[in-house]
C-alpha positions, 0 to 999 in steps of 0.5 A: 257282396264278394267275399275278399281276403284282407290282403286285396288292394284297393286297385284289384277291389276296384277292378273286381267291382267294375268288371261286375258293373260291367257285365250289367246289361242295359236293360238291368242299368236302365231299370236300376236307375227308374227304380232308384228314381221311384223310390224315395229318399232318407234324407228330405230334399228341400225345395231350392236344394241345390242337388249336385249329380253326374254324367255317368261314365264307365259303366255308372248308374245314370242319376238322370231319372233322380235328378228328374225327380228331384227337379220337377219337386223344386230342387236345383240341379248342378253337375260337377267340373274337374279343376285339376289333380288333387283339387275339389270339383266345381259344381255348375248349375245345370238343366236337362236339354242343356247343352254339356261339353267335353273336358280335357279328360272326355267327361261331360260338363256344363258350359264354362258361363252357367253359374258356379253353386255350392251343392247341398246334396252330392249324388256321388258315383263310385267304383265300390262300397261296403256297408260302412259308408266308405266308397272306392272311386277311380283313385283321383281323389277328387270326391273325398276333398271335395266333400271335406272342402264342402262340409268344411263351409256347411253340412252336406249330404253325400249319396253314393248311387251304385247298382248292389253289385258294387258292393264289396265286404270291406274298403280300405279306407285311409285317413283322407278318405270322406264316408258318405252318408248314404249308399242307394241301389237298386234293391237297398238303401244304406244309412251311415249318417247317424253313425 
């Protein structure tokens, strides 16, 4: 974890927790995710949960070997759709080998035909943590009003996946910014939910 003064903005936060995400060598990211993926989860994953993960971009953790997992233990898997500035994501559904597109902002999602699923359980990327359950993404927005949009129609879980190295000691976090309920890494997972 980085020592920070309070006067830090989120900006050089999320530059600072990056740029150690980015030195990571493969190898590093590769066994991250194989031990993520082996270790189990703190929150139970139903069989038919509908499990919405990510095409990693910039450097993420890739939630493939979880969303394997996941699968082959009966969960559903869904990757995420931009619909624009300032609006939820879409969640459409999604199976390995299938093909994937890119969208207007380079990010891999699935064709428009695969249909749209309401997520129970969010793999959420992000750019920083601290050990209060608030993350920093790339500054959109686009997973704080899509977690509040869904947990206004039905409780969702939000797991930030991250390597430990994203880990900071505090994020600024405003008024619209949406906790998540647990944080997992390579060396630990943190649990906010019954807070």
């Amino acid at each position: 974890m980085s020592e920070l003064s309070d006067s830090v903005s989120k900006d050089e936060l999320r530059a600072a927790a990056l740029a150690r995400r980015l030195a990571l060598s493969d190898e590093a990211r590769a066994a991250a995710a194989v031990v993520i993926a082996a270790r189990p989860l703190p929150f139970a994953v139903p069989e038919g949960a509908i499990v919405a993960g990510y095409v990693p971009i910039r450097g993420e953790i890739d939630p493939l070997p979880l969303m394997r997992a996941l699968a082959e233990g009966g969960a559903r898997l869904a990757l995420p759709v931009v619909t624009g500035p300032g609006r939820p994501l879409k969640f459409r559904a999604w199976s390995e080998g299938e093909a994937l597109q890119r969208s207007r902002l380079g990010i891999l999602e699935p064709l428009p035909g695969a249909p749209e699923l309401v997520p129970d359980i969010v793999l959420a990327p992000l750019a920083a943590f601290d050990a209060q359950g608030h993350r920093i993404g790339y500054g959109a927005g686009h997973y704080d009003c899509t977690l509040a949009a869904l947990r206004g129609s039905k409780p969702v879980i939000a797991a930030g996946l991250a390597f430990a190295v994203q880990q900071i000691e505090a994020v600024p976090a405003a008024a619209h910014d949406v906790a998540l309920d647990y944080v997992i890494t390579e060396r630990d997972t943190l649990i906010f939910r019954s807070r």
